[in-house]
BASEKE-434700 format. One record per residue (C-alpha): residue in one letter; residue number from 1; x, y, z. Coordinates in nm, 2 decimals. Layout:
N
- A:NUM:X:Y:Z $
...
//
This chain:
205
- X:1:0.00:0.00:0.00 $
- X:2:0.28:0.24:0.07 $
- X:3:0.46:0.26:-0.28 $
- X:4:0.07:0.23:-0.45 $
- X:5:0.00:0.57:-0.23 $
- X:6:0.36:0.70:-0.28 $
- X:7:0.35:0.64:-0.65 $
- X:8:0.02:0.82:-0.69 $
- X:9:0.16:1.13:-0.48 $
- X:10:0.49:1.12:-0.68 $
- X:11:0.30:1.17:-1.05 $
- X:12:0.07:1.41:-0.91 $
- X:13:0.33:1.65:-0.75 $
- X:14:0.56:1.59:-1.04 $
- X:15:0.85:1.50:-0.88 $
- X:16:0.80:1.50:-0.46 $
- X:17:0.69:1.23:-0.21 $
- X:18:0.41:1.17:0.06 $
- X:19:0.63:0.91:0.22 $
- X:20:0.98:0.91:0.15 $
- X:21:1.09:1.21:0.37 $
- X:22:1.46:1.20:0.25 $
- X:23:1.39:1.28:-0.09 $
- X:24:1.13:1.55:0.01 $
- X:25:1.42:1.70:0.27 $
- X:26:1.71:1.71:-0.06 $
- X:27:1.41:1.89:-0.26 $
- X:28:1.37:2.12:0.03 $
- X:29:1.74:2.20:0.09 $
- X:30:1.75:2.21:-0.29 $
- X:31:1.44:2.41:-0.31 $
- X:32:1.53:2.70:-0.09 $
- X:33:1.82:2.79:-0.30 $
- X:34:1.67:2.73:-0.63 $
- X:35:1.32:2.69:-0.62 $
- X:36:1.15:2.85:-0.28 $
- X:37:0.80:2.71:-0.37 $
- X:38:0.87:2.35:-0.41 $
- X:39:1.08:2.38:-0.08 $
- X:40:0.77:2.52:0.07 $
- X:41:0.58:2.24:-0.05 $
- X:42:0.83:2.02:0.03 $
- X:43:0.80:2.13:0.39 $
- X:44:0.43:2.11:0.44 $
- X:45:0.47:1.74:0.30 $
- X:46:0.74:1.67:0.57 $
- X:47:0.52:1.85:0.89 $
- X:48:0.20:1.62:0.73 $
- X:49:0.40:1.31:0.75 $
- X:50:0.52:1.42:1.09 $
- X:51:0.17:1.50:1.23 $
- X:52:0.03:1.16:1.14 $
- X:53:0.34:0.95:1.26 $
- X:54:0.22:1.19:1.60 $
- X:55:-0.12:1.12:1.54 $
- X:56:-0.10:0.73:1.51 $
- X:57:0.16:0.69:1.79 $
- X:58:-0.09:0.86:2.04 $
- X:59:-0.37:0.68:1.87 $
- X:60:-0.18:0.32:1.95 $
- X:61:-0.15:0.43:2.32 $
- X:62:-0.53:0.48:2.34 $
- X:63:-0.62:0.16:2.15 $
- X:64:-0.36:-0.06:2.34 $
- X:65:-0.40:-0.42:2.23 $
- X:66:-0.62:-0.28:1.91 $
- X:67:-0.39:-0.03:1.81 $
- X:68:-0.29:-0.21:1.48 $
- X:69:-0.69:-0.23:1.35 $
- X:70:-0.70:0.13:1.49 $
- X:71:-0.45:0.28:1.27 $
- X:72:-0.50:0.11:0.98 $
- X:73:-0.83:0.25:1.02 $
- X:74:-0.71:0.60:1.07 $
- X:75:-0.52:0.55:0.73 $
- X:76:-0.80:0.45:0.57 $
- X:77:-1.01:0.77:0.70 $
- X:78:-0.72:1.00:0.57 $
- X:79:-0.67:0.89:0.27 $
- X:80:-1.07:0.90:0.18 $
- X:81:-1.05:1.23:0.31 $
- X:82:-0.74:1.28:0.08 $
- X:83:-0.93:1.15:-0.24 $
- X:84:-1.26:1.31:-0.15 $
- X:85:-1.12:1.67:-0.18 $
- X:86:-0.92:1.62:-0.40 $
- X:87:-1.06:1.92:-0.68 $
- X:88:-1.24:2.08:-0.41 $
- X:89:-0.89:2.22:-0.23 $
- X:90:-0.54:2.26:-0.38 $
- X:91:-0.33:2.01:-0.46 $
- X:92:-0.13:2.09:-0.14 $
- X:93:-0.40:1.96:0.09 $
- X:94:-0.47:1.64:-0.08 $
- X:95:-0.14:1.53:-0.10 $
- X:96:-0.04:1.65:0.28 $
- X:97:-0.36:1.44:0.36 $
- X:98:-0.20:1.14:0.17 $
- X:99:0.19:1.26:0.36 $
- X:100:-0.02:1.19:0.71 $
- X:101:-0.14:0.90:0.60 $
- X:102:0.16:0.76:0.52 $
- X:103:0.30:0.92:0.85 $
- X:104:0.03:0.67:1.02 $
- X:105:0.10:0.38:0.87 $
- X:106:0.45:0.37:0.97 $
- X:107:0.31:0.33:1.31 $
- X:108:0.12:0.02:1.28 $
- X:109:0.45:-0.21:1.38 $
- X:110:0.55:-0.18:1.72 $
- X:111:0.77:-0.32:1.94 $
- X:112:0.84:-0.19:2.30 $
- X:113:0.70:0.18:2.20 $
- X:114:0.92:0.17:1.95 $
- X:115:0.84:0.12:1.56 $
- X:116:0.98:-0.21:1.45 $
- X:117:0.88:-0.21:1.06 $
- X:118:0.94:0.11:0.87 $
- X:119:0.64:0.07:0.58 $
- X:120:0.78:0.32:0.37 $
- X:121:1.15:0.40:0.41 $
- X:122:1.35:0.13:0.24 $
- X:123:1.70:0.24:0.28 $
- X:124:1.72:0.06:0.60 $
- X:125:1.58:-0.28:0.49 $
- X:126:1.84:-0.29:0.16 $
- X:127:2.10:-0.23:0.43 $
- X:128:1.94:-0.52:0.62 $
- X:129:1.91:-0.74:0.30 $
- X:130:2.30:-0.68:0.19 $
- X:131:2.42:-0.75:0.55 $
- X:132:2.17:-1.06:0.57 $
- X:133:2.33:-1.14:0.22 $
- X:134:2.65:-1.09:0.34 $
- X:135:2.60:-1.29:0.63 $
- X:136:2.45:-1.62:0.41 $
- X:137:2.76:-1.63:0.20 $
- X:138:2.99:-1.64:0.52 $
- X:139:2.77:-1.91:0.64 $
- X:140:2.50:-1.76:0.85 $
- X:141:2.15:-1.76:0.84 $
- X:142:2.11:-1.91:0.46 $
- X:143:1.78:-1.76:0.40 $
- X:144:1.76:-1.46:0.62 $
- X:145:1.80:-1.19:0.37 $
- X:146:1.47:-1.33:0.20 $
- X:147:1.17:-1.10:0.40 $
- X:148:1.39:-0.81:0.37 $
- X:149:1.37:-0.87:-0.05 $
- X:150:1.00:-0.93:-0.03 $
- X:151:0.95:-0.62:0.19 $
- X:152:1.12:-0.42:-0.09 $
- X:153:0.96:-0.60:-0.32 $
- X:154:0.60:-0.54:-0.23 $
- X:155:0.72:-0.16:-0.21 $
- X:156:0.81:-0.16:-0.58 $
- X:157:0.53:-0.41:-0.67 $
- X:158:0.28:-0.12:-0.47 $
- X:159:0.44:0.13:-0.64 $
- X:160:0.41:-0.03:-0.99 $
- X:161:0.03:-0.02:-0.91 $
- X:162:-0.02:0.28:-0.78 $
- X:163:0.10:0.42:-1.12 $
- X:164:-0.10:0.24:-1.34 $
- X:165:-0.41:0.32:-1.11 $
- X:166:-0.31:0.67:-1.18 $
- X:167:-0.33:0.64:-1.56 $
- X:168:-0.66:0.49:-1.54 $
- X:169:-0.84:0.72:-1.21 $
- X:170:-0.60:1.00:-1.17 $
- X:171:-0.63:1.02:-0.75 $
- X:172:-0.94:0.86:-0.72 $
- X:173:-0.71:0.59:-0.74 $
- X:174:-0.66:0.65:-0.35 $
- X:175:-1.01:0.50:-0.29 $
- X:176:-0.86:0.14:-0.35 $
- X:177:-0.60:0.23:-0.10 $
- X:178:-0.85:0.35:0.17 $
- X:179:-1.03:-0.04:0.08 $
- X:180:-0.71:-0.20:0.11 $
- X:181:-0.62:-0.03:0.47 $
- X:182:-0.98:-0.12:0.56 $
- X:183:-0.93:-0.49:0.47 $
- X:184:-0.59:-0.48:0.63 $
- X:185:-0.75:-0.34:0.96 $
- X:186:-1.03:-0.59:0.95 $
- X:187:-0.80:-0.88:0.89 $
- X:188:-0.59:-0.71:1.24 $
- X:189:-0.90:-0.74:1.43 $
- X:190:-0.95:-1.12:1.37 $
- X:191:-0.57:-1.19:1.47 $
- X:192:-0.70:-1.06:1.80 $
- X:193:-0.51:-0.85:2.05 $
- X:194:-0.18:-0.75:2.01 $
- X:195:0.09:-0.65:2.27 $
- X:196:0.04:-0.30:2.36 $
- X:197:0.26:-0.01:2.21 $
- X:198:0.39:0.09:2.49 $
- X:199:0.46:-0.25:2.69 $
- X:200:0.83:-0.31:2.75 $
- X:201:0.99:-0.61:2.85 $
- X:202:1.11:-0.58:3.23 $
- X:203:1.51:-0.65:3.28 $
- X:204:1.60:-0.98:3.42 $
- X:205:1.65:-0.98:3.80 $
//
């Protein structure tokens, strides 16, 4: 879902992100030397990704042990707001929208109040997969670099979607995305409870 929604942000603004916040922050510094509106816009799509990673990690201390069918449900609600104005208010709001949303979602995995799965920021996990890689030909772990190829994977596979959805429903492509979080959240909910956000293992005596 992250690359599909990313990939539908990134051909609408023509060149920025909703969820990789490392490109957006080289556009920014970029930007305010060379192009002070796309900084600016840059900027509002960093402080919307930020208010929704702020947003979901205070919503997954209220839900507790429902906090992953809670977010996912939050995402869904934002990015339905996102695609229903989008033509009613400026670009900028219905992509920030889709920046919180993504913001959220990074805050479905936790471990220990801490997030343990980054949804949409691969850079870590193709560090992961080369050291895990690394690793198998010096005789570790044979097969441990494998979930860190499918997470990237699925990224690129999302993203490879969200672009072709694009062609065919311009952003209205973001109401198969708000389904898919929906499903996601539903399927959450019959895993049952999880461990809360915030629970942390106590130290050994």
């Amino acid at each position: 879902m992250a690359g599909y929604v990313d990939a539908i942000g990134f051909l609408k603004l023509g060149g920025l992100f909703v969820s990789f916040m490392s490109g957006n922050s080289t556009q920014l510094a970029v930007g305010a030397v060379l192009d002070p509106p796309m900084a600016a816009m840059a900027a509002r799509l960093v402080l919307g990704f930020i208010g929704g990673v702020v947003v979901g990690t205070l919503l997954s201390e209220i839900a507790g042990r429902y906090r992953m069918s809670a977010v996912l449900v939050l995402v869904a609600v934002v990015l339905a707001i996102a695609a229903g104005i989008d033509g009613r208010a400026s670009t900028g709001w219905t992509t920030i929208m889709m920046a919180a949303a993504m913001g959220s979602a990074n805050t479905v995995f936790q471990r220990a109040g801490e997030v343990s799965i980054g949804v949409t920021y691969m850079t870590g996990t193709l560090v992961k997969f080369g050291q895990r890689l690394a690793g198998a030909m010096i005789g570790g772990p044979r097969w441990a670099w494998l979930p860190y190829l499918v997470l990237w994977g699925a990224l690129v596979g999302g993203a490879v979607g969200g672009a072709l959805a694009y062609a065919w429903l311009g952003t209205d492509g973001l109401w198969i995305a708000a389904l898919v979080a929906i499903a996601l959240a539903g399927y959450a909910a019959a895993l049952g409870p999880a461990e809360p956000a915030g629970a942390r293992h106590r130290p050994a005596v």
